[in-house]
Wavefront OBJ file of the C-alpha trace (Angstrom):
o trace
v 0.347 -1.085 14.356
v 1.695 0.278 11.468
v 0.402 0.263 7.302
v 2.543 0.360 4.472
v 1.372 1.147 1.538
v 4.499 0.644 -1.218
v 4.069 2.218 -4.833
v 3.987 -0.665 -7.364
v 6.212 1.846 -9.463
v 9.397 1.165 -6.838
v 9.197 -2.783 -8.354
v 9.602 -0.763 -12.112
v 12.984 0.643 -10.866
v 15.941 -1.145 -11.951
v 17.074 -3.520 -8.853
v 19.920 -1.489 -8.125
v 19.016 1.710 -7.742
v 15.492 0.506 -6.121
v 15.176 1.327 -2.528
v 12.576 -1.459 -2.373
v 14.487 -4.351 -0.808
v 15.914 -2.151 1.469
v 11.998 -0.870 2.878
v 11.281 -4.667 2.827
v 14.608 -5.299 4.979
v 14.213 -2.804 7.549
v 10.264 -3.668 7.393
v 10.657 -7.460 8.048
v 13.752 -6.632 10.734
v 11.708 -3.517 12.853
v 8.077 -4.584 12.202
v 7.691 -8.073 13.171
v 3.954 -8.286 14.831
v 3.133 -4.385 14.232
v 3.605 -3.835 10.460
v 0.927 -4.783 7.353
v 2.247 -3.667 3.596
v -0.278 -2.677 1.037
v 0.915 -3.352 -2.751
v 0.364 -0.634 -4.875
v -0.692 -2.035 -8.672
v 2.723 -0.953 -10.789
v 3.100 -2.348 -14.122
v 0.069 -4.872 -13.496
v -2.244 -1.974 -12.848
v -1.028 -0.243 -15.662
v -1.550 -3.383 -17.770
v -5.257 -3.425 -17.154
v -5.456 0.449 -17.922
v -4.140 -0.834 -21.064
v -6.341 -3.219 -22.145
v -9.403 -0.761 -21.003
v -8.505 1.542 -23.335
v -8.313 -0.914 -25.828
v -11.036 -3.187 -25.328
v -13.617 -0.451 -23.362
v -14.396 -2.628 -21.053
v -16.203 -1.634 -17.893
v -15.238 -0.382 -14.278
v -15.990 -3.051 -12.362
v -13.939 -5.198 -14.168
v -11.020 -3.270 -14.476
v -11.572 -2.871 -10.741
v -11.310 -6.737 -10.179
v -8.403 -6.741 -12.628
v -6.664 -4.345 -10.824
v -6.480 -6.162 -7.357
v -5.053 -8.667 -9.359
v -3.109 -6.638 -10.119
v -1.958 -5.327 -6.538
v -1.866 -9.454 -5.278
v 0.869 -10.178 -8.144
v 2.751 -7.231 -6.673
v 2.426 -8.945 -3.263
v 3.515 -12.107 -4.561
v 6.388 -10.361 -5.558
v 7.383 -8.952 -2.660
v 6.920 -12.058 -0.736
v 9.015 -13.893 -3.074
v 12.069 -10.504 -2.550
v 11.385 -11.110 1.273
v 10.668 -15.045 2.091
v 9.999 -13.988 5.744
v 6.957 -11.864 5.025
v 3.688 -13.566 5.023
v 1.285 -13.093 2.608
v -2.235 -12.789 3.604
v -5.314 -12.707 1.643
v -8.033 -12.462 4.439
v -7.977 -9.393 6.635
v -8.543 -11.912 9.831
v -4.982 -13.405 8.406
v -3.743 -10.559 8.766
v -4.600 -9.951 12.441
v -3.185 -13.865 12.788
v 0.712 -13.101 10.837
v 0.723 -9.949 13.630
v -0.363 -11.698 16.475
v 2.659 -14.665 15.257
v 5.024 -11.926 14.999
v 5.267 -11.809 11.364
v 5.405 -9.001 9.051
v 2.206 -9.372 6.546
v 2.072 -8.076 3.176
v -1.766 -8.158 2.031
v -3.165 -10.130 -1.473
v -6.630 -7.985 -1.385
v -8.386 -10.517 -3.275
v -11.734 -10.426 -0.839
v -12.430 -7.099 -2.349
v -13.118 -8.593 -5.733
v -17.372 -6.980 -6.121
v -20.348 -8.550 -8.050
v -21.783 -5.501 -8.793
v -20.300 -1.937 -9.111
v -20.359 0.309 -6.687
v -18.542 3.711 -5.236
v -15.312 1.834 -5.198
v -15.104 0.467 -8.180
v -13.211 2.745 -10.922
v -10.466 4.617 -11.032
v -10.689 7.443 -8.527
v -9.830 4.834 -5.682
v -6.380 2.914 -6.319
v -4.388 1.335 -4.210
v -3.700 4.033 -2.080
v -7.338 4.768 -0.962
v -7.671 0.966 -0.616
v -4.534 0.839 1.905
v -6.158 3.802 3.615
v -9.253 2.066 3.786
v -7.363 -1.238 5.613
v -5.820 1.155 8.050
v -9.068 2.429 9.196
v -10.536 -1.153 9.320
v -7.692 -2.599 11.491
v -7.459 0.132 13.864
v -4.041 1.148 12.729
v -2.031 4.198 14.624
v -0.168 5.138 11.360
v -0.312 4.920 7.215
v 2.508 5.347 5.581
v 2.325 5.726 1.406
v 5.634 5.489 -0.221
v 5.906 6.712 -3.148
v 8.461 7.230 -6.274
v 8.130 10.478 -6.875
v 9.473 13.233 -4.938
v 6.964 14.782 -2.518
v 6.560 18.114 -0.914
v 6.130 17.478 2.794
v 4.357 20.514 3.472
v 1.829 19.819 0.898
v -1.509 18.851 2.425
v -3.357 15.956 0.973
v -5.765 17.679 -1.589
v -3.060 19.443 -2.652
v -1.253 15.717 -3.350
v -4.131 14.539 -4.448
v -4.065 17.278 -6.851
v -1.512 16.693 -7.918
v -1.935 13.508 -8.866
v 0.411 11.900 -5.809
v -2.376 10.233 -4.666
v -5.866 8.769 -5.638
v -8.832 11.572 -6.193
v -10.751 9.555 -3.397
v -7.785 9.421 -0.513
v -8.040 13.136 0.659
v -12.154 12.862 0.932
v -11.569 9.342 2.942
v -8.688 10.673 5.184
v -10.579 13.888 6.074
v -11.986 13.984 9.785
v -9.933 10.664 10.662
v -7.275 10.463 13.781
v -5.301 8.358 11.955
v -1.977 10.058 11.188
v -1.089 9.411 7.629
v 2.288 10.345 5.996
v 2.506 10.121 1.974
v 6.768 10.327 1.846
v 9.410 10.000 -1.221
v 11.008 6.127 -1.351
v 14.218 7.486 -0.201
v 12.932 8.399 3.502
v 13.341 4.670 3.951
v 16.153 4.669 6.633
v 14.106 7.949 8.394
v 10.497 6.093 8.654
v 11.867 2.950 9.797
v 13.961 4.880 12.344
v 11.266 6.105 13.950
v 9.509 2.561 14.370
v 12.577 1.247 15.695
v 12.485 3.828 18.455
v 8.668 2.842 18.940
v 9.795 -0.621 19.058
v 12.855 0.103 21.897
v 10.261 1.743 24.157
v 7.954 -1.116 23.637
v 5.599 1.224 21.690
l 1 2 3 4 5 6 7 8 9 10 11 12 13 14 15 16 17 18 19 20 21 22 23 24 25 26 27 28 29 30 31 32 33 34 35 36 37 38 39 40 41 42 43 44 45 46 47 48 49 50 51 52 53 54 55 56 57 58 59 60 61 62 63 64 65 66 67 68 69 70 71 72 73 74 75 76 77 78 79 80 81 82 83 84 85 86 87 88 89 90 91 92 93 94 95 96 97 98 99 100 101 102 103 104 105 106 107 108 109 110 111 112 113 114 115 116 117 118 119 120 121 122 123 124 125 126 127 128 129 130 131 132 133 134 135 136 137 138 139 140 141 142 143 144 145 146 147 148 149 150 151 152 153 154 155 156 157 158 159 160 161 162 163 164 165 166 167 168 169 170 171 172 173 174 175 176 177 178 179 180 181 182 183 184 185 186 187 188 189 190 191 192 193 194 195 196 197 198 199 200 201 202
């Protein structure tokens, strides 16, 4: 089983140059029963950075905000792609797989009470999609993102960098859980590859 964590900044692209229906296409059409999507936060995110800076409100808030944030982006998605199935739980997640559906996940249950290591801005949506992966046992995380990104380029260096979350690199590190962090135009490449795993029943 396979994560996908999208960038909320591919829904920011106008819809014609956007590569984002065509991930969700070849998602829905090679990853039926094997595939979860992660929504990053985009413009919703970026929204509640907003009003933190104006308002100085605190972490844990913003926190909640922003998986608001990353459910409107998966309401979104579910309304590009009416055959994915939007789950809120992590246990519907495991039931859309075991159907044969391709899930795309409302994180909602990870609203806190009370602050704690996970709640500011060091951990986005990427480090929460890594943190899924690890939960469900997944063989594979990929994070798609818009900008262009240097294969070779381990993931402090991306983290660095700014291509991911300060947190990711720290929660990947020791893990056997291959993780790939790839440009939005791979597209046609990373879905190749599960189609392949898909032909040899994989």
């Amino acid at each position: 089983m396979w994560v996908v964590k999208l960038g909320g900044s591919l829904c920011e692209q106008a819809p014609e140059t956007s590569p984002l229906r065509d991930w969700l296409d070849l998602l829905v059409r090679e990853g039926a029963g094997r595939v979860v999507i992660v929504p990053g936060g985009g413009r919703f995110a970026d929204a509640v950075r907003g009003a933190q800076a104006q308002w100085r409100f605190d972490d844990l808030t913003a926190h909640n905000m922003a998986l608001l944030a990353m459910s409107q982006t998966a309401h979104l998605l579910r309304s590009l792609n009416p055959a994915l199935r939007l789950c809120d739980r992590e246990a519907a997640l495991h039931q859309a797989l075991r159907q044969g559906a391709v899930a795309v996940w409302s994180p909602l249950e990870l609203q806190r009470d009370r602050a704690d290591a996970d709640t500011n801005w060091d951990v986005t949506s990427d480090s929460i999609a890594l943190g899924l992966a690890l939960r469900l046992g997944a063989a594979r995380l990929i994070v798609v993102k818009s900008c262009e990104i240097d294969p070779s380029a381990a993931l402090d260096q991306l983290s660095a960098r700014g291509a991911v979350d300060r947190r990711f690199a720290m929660l990947a590190e020791g893990q056997s859980l291959r993780i790939d962090v790839v440009g939005q135009r791979t597209c046609s490449l990373m879905l190749g590859e599960l189609k392949v795993r898909h032909d040899k029943g994989g």
